[in-house]
N, C-alpha and C positions, 0 to 999 in steps of 0.2 A: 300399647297394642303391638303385637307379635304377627309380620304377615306373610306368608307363606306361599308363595305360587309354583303350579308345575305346569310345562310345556314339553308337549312332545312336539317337533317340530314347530309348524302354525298352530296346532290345537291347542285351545286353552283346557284342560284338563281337571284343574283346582284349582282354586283360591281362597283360602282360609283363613280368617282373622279370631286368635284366641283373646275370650274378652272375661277378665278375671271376675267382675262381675255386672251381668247387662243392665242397663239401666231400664226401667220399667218393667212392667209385668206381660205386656202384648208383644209377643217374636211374633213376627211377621214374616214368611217368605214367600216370593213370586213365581208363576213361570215362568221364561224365558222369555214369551213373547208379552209379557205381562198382566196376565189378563187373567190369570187363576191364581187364587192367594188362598194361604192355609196357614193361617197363625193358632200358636202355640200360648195360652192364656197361662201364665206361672204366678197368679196371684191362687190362692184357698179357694175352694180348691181347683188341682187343675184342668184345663180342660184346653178347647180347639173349636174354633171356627173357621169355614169356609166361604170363600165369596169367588162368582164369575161375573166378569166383566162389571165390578162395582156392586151385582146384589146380590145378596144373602141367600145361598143353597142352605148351608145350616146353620144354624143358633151356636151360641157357645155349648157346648155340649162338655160332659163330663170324659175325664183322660185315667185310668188309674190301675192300679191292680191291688187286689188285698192275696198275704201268703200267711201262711200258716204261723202262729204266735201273732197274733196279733198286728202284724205288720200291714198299713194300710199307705203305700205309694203313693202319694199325689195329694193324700188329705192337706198335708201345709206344710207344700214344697217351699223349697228352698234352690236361687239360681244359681250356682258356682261357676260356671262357664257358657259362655257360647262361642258355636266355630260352623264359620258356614261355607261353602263349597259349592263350587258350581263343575260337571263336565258334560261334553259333546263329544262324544264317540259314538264308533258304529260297531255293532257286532255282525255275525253271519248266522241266518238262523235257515238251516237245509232242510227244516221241519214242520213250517211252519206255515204263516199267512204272507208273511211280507220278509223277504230273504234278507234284506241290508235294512238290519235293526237301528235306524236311530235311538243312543240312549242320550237325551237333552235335559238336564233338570238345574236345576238350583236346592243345595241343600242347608237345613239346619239342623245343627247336633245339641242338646242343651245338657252341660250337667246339671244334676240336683242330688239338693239330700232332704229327706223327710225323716226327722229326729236324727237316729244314728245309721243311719240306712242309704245309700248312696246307689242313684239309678240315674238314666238317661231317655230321654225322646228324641229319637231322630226321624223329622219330616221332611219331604220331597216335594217338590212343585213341579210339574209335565205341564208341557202345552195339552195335554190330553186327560189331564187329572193328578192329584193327590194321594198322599201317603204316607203316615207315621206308623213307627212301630218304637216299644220299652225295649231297652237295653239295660240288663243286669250284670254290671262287673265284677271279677271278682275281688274280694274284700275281707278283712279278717271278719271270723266270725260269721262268714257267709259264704260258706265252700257250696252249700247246697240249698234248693228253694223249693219252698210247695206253695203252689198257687191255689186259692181255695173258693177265689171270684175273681171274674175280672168286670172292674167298676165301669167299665167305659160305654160310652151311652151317645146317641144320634137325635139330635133334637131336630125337626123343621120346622120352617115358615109359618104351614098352614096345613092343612089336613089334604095333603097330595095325595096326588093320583101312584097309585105303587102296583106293579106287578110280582106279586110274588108265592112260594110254592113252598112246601111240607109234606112230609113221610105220609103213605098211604098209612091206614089203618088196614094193619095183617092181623087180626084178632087181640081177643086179651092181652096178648104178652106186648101185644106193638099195636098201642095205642096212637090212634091218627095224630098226626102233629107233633110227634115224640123225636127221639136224635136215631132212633134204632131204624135203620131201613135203606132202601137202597138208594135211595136219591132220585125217584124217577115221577115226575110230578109235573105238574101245569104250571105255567105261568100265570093266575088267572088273576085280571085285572081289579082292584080295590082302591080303598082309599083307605089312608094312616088310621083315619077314626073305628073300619070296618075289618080290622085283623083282628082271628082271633087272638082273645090275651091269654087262651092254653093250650097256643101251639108255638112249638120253636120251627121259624121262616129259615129256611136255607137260603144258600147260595150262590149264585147272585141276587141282589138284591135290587129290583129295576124301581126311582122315584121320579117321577117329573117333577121338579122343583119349578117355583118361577123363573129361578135363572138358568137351569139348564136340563136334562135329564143326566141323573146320578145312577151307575152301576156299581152297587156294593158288593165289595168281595173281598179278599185276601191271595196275597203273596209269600211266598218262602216259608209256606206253610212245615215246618222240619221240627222234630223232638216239641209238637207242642200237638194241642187238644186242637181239634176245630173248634170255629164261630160259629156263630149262630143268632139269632137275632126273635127276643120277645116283644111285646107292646111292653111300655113300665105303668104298672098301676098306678092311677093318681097323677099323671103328668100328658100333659097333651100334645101330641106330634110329638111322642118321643120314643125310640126305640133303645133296648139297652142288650147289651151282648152276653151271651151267655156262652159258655165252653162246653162240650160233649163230655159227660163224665165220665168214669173210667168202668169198663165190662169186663169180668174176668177173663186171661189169657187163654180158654177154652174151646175146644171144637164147639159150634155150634150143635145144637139135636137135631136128629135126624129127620128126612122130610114126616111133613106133615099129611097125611092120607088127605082130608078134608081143605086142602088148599087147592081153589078153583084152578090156579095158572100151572097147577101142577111146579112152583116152585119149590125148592130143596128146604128150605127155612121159614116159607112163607109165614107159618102162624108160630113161630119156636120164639118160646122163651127166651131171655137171657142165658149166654151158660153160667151153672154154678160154679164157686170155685172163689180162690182168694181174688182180692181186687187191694189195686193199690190206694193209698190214703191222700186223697188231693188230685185236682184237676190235671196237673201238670207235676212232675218230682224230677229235676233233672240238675247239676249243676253250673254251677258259675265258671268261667262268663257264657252268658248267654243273651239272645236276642228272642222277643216274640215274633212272629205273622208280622209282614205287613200289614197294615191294616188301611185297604185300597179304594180310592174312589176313581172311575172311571169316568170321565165328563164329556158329552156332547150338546152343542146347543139342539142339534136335531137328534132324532131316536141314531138315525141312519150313521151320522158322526161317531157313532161310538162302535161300529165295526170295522175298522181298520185297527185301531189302537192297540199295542203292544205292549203297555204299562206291565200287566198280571207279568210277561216275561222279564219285563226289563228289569223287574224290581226282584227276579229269582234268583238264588244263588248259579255264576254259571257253572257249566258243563266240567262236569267230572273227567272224560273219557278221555285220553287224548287220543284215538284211534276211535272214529267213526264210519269208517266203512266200509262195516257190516251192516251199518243202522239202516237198509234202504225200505223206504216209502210204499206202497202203490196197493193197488184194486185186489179184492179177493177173491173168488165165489165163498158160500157160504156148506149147507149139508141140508139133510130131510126137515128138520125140527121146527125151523117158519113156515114154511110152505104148507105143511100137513101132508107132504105127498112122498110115494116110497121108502123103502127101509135105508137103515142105517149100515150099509151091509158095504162088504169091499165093491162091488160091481156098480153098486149106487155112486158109491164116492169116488171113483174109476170116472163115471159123467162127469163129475163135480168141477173133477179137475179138469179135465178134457173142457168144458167151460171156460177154465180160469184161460186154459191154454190159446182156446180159440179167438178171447178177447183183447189178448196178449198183458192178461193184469198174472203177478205176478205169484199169489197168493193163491193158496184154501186154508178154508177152516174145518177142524176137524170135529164136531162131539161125538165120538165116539169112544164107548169105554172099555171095548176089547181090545186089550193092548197087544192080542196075536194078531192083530193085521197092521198093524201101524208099523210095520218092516219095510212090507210090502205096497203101502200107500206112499210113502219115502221114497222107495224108488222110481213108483211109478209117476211119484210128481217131480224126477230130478228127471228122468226119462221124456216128460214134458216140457221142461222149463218150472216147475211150479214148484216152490216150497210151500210146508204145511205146519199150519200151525196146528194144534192139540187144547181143549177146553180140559179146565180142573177147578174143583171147586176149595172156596178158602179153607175148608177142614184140610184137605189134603196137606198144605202147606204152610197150616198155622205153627207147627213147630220146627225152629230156624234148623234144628237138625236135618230135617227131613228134603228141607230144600238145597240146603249148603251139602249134600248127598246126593240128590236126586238130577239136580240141574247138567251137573257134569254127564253123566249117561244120558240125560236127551238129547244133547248138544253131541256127544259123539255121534248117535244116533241119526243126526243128520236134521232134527226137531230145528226150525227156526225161530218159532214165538210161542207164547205162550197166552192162553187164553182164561183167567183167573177167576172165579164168579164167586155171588153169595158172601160177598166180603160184610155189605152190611153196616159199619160202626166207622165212625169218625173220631173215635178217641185216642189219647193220647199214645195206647200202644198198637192203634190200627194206623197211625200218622207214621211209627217208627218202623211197623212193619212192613208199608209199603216202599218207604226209602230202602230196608235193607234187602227185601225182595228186588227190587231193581238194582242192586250195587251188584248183587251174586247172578244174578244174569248177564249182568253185565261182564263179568267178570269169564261168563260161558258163553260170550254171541248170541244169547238169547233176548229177543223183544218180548215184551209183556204189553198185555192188554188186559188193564183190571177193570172187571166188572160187579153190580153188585159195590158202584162204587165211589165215593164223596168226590166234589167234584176238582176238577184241577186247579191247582196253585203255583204253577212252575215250577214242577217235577220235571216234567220233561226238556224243560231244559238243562237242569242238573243231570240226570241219568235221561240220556236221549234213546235208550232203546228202551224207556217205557213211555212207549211210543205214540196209543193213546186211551183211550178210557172211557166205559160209560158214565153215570150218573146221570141219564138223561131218559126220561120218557119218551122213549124209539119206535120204531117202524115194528118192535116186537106187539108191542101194545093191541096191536090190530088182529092180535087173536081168539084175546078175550074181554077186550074193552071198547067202546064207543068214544072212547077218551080222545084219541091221536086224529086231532080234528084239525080242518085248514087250519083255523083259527089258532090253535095251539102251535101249529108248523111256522106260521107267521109271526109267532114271539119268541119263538128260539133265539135267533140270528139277534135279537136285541136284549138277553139273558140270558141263558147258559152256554151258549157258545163265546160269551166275552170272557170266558173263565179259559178256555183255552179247548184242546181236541174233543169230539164227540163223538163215541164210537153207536152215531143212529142206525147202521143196516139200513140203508133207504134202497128202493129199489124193486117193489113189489111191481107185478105188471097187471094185477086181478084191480084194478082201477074203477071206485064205483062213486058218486055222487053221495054225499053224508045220507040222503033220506032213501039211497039204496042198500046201504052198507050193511054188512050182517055180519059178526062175529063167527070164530068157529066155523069157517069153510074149509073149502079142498076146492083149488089153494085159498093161500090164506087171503082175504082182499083188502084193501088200503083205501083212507077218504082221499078223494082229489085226481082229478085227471094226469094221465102217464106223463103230459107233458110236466106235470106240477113232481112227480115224481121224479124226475131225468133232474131238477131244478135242484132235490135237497142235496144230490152229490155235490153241487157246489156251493149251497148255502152251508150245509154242515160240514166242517173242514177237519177232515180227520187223515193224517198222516196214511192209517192202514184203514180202508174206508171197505167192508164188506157189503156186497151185492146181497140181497137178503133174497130170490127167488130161487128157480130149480131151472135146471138146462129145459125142460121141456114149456117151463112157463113163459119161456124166454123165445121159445119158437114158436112158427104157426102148424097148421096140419100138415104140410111138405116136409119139416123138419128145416126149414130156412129160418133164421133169425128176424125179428121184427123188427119193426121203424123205431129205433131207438137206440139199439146195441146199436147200431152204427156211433152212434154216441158219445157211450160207452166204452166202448173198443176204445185201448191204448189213453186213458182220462188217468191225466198226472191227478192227482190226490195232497201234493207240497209247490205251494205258491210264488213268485217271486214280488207279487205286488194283491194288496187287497185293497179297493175300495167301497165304501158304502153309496150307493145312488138316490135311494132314494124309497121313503117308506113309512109306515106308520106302524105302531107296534099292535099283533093281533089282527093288524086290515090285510095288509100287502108287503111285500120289501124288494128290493133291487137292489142287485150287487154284481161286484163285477170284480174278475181274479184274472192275475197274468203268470202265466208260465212260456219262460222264453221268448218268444216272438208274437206269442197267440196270446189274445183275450176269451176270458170264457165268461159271458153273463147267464145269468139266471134271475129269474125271479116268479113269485107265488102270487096268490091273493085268499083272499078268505073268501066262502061259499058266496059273496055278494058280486065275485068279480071285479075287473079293475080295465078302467082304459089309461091308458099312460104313456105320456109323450118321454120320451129317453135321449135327450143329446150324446151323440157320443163324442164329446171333446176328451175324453180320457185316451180314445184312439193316439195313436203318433203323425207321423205328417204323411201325406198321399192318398193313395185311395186303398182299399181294405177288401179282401172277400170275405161276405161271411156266411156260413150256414146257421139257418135258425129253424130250432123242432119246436112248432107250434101248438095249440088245443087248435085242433078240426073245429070247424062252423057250429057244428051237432055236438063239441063235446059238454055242452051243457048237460044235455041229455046221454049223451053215449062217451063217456068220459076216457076212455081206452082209445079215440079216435085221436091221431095224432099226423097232423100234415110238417113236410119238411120244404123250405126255402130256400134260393140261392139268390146273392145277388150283388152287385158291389159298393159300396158305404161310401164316404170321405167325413173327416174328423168336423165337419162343419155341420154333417145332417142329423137328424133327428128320427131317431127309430120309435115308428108308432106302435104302443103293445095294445093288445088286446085281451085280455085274460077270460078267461071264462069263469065261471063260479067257479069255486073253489080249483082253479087253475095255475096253469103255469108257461114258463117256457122258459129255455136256454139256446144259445149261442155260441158258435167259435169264429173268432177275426181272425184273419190271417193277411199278411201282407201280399197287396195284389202284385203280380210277377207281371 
């Protein structure tokens, strides 16, 4: 045995022991604190189990991949090496939930070979979860690979409880449950037995296991297909993975007349055109996805965790800033209210200004004013971003062209829609879209868009992203319900930023709600709305209302924008407090000196005792915008607090039906 160790200073860094061949078929590795284990099964075929704290989150479950020629990875491996590593470092992440990244793991690397064919598993153990992904070296006879399945499969327990989501049904061409769509979907709660078996479940993928709740998802998602996740016929509590096949490199077709949301693709076909042959075509060496489990004993446990980052490739740039953070206003198009016109967006900004957030956004597609909007938002303080949709930029010509004249221009971000497709050259497109931005100080914000995989930490001015079922929703659907807002924070936002627009102030009780007004209105009381700014954590976080929705009949700002005004958007600490998924949640986010809690409930309401021992030492002021006595009934009423804390007391919340409320601590002077 060959042992290997690195120290930088005290840190133990790696330790590696090369073991010519391991004895037994069960790798086994720990986390750190010992209490999460994920072994690697290398008997026929191979496969992986997980256990916390001694029980079984999942069964051995199948590990593999089949490539084109008949090549089937895993069927009857072979072990040639193992080499395992342990490090504790810290990174800085200026983007994110929690600024000083512990990355803590224990790793194991295994060679094998299946016949003449030579590949590797390398798995990771977190005090916060799990993670393996296939390494393909390169090899004679094996410059290049086509993947054509990938074998790998998720067995559980017992027929658990699972929240999980699926592409809308947009007509014939984008059949409900299919990989074609934008990713903007419910959480809605099931069990393993009650999925359908003919829809592919996106990502993340929330299970309550006996031992813990498991958040399924993927990392360093790069030159491959996304995941995705079917029932397997014939087998029970088991899911098995399936990749996004490949859609021709084509513009999409043009809007569809007959699409209620008035979206640009809604009901559009596939485009025609050549399509490559295999899920994946790329070559060697190569690595797949992480392939990530996220682990909390409680739902709440699993929103702080930083795994999806830690395990991304890091940052590209060496020159970050340009990359800066913060609030936006948004234009006409949510609201329903005034034109699109220079005089309009002229408010918009003057908004952004008056808030002192740093941003607008722009959809507008007269490019003769967009000189004029430039100036008038450096003239403020405000840069502007600009919305385009992915035809525009589907071909790398057009952008490796275009990007440099917006960025003279004075353009700061870019806002990309209608993307659509998770396949293996929508995975490549988006990397290389954000390398050329980057390359021009421009930020991207894809929409219309799969969800994140630690992108943004490799290319950090693609900065964040939808794929979420937003505050848009509220114009033509009954969908964006407490209840739905209350599973976020423990599903799609463990995937990484959310670009929801929260921020509506047309505040109505779910059984007042009505679709299609002027302005547009939202389920859940204003205080519950002031709440998703902080539960949905989005780098460049846009205010989705209008300057006049935002004021009263004097033209004076309402109980809120107070808020609002000057709200960092990039965290230096996140914790989860406390919550059930779907009911309620509580959290709590530090920027600098200040704490800022939040928290919701579904239509049922919530009373809830909140210790604040998260506080530091002394006593604390803090302001907190509450639901009014009435806002059961009159949901827009919104009362404000002052008062002074210490880290020993316990803040009594009150939530009203589908309510909310947030907080800022400040140290008492």
């Amino acid at each position: 045995m060959n042992i290997r160790c690195v120290l930088i200073g005290t840190i133990l860094l790696s330790c590696s022991a090369a073991v010519a061949a391991a004895a037994g078929p069960a790798h086994e590795v720990r986390s750190p604190d010992g209490k999460i284990a994920i072994t690697i099964h290398a008997d026929a075929p191979l496969g992986y189990s997980i256990t916390v704290d001694g029980k079984p989150a999942l069964l051995r479950s199948r590990l593999g991949l089949e490539l084109a020629g008949n090549v089937k990875l895993g069927e009857k491996p072979v072990v040639q090496s193992e080499t395992r590593k342990s490090a504790d470092t810290h990174w800085v992440n200026q983007w994110g939930k929690n600024r000083d990244v512990r990355d803590h793991y224990n790793e194991l690397n295994l060679a094998l070979k299946d016949g003449d064919r030579s590949f590797g598993v390398v798995a990771r153990a977190y005090n916060d979860g799990v993670a393996f992904r296939l390494v393909l070296p390169k090899q004679p006879g094996m410059d290049s690979f086509t993947v054509v399945r990938d074998a790998t499969e998720m067995t559980f327990t017992d027929d658990d409880p699972v929240w999980a989501g699926w592409n809308n049904g947009e007509g014939a061409a984008r059949p409900e449950g299919g990989f074609i769509g934008s990713q903007e979907w419910r959480y809605l709660p099931n069990k393993l037995s009650g999925l359908n078996p003919k829809f592919k479940h996106g990502l993340p993928f929330l299970v309550q296991t006996p031992a813990a709740y498991v958040a399924i998802t993927e990392s360093d998602l790069l030159d491959w297909s996304a995941m995705w996740l079917v029932t397997k016929a014939g087998a029970k509590n088991t899911l098995e993975v399936q990749l996004a096949p490949p859609i021709p490199a084509q513009p999409w077709p043009a809007r569809s007349p007959s699409a209620a949301n008035g979206a640009a693709v809604s009901t559009a076909a596939a485009p025609l055109g050549e399509m490559q042959k295999g899920l994946v075509v790329a070559t060697t060496p190569h690595n797949s996805p992480w392939r990530t489990f996220i682990i909390g004993r409680h739902p709440y446990d699993l929103i702080q965790s930083d795994l999806v980052s830690n395990l991304a490739t890091p940052s590209k740039l060496a020159d970050t800033s340009w990359v800066k953070p913060g609030m936006s206003s948004w234009g006409t198009w949510w609201p329903n209210v005034g034109r699109n016109d220079l005089p309009t967006l002229k408010g918009f900004i003057q908004l952004a200004a008056d808030m002192g957030w740093p941003y607008q956004l722009s959809e507008v597609g007269e490019k003769a004013i967009w000189p004029e909007l430039i100036s008038y938002g450096k003239e403020k303080g405000v840069g502007i971003w600009f919305w385009f949709h992915f035809n525009d930029f589907i071909d790398s010509a057009v952008y490796k062209r275009d990007f440099p004249i917006y960025s003279k221009m004075g353009i700061v971000g870019l806002k990309i829609d209608f993307i659509d497709r998770d396949d293996q050259f929508a995975v490549k497109w988006y990397e290389d879209v954000a390398k050329t931005a980057a390359e021009n100080h421009l930020m991207i914000d894809f929409h219309g868009a799969f969800k994140p995989s630690g992108l943004e930490r490799t290319w950090p001015n693609q900065i964040t992203r939808e794929g979420i079922q937003g505050n848009e929703y509220n114009k033509w659907s009954p969908k964006e319900t407490p209840e739905h807002r209350a599973t976020l924070p423990f599903t799609r936002v463990l995937a990484g930023p959310a670009d929801y627009t929260p921020g509506g102030f047309a505040n109505r009780q779910p059984a007042q709600f009505k679709t299609a007004q002027k302005p547009t209105q939202t389920q859940g009381t204003r205080a519950a709305e002031l709440a998703m700014f902080i539960l949905i954590q989005s780098p460049f976080t846009v205010a989705c209302d209008s300057p006049e929705d935002y004021k009263d009949k004097d033209g004076k700002y309402l109980l809120g924008m107070d808020f609002l005004k000057g709200l960092p958007t990039v965290w230096d600490e996140t914790r989860g407090l406390a919550g059930e998924v779907g009911k309620y949640v509580a959290e709590v986010r530090r920027n600098g000196n200040k704490w800022y809690l939040a928290a919701i409930s579904d239509r049922n309401g919530k009373e809830l005792p909140l210790p604040l021992k998260f506080l530091g030492k002394g006593d604390w002021k803090v302001s907190l915008w509450e639901d009014a006595s009435d806002a059961g009934e009159n949901p827009e009423h919104l009362v404000k607090n002052e008062k002074t804390v210490h880290p020993s007391d316990t803040l009594q919340l009150k939530l009203a039906p589908s309510g909310g409320m947030v907080a800022i601590f400040s140290p008492a002077k």
